[in-house]
N, C-alpha and C positions, 0 to 999 in steps of 0.2 A: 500314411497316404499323403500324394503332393499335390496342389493346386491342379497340376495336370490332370492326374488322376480322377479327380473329382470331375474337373470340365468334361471329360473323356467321359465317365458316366452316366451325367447330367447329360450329355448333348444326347448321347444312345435313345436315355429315357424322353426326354423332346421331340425327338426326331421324326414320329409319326403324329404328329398332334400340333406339332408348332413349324412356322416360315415364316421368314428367316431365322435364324438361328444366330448370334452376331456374338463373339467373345469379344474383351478387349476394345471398345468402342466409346466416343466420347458424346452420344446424343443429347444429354444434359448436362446440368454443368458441372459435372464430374466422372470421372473414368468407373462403367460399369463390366464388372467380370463378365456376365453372359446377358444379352438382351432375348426373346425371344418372343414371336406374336406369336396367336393361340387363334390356329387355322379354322377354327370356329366361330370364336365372338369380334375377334380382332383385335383383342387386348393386349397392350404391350405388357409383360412379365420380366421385373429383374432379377436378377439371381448374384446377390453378394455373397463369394467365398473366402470360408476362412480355415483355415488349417490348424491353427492356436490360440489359446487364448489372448495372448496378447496382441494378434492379428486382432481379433474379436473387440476388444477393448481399442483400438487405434481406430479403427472403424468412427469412433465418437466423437474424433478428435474434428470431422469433417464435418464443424456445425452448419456451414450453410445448405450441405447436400440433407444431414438430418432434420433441420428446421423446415426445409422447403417440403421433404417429408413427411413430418407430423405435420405441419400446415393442412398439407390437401387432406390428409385423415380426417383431422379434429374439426376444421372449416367445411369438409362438404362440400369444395369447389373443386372446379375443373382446371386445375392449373396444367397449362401445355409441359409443365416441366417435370413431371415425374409421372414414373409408367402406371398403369392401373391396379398392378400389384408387387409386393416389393418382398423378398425373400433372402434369408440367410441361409446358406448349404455349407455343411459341417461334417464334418467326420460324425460317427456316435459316442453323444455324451461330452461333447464338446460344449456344447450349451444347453443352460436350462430352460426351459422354458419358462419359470417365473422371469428369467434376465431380460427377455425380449421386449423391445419397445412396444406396443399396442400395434401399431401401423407396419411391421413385420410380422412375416412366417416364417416357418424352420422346417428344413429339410434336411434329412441327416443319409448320406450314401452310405451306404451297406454293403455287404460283397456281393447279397443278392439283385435288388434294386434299390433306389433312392424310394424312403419312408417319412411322408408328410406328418410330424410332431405336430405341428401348429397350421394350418392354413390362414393366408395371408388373409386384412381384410381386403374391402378393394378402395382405393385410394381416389378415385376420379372415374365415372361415368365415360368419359367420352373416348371415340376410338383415334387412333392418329390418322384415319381418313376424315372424322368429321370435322 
């Protein structure tokens, strides 16, 4: 399965519940695979994909986007710079779930639909209107 394929999935299963929909975008301070707000509460949603483990593990290497990350988890603030839930989508069995930081979820695409392992927690309270 290629990054594509996953996006490709990922956007199907979004597509009646979340606008916009944004791959590829750089609204904080680093390049997010899919952004996506949640046509309900207003919540920005990001979706990190990985295709291999060692995608998985490079992931780590981008300490300011992961610090600024666990930051808003562990502090409880509302920092403008990361979305209000943060998720990694996987092929299955790509990751464990013990591996996972605290402050990510895990969504593993299937051939049927994308299956929530872990749901995210929520990272910040506020919406990007407030």
């Amino acid at each position: 399965m290629t990054s594509k394929d996953i996006t490709l999935r990922l956007f199907k299963y979004l597509y009646d519940t979340h606008y916009p929909i944004i791959p590829n975008s750089y609204i904080y301070n680093w390049e997010s695979d899919l952004l996506a707000v949640n046509k309900i509460n207003g919540y920005i949603i990001e979706y990190e994909i990985k295709i291999s483990r060692a995608d998985y593990k490079n992931d780590f290497k981008k300490l300011d986007k992961h610090d600024i990350i666990k930051d808003a988890f562990e502090l409880k603030c509302n920092f403008e710079f990361t979305p209000n839930y943060f998720y990694y989508v996987t092929p299955p069995g790509l990751i464990v779930k013990s591996e996972l930081p605290e402050y990510a979820g895990l969504i593993e695409i299937t051939t049927l639909k994308p299956r929530i392992v872990k749901k995210a927690p929520k990272l910040r309270n506020n919406k990007p209107i407030d």
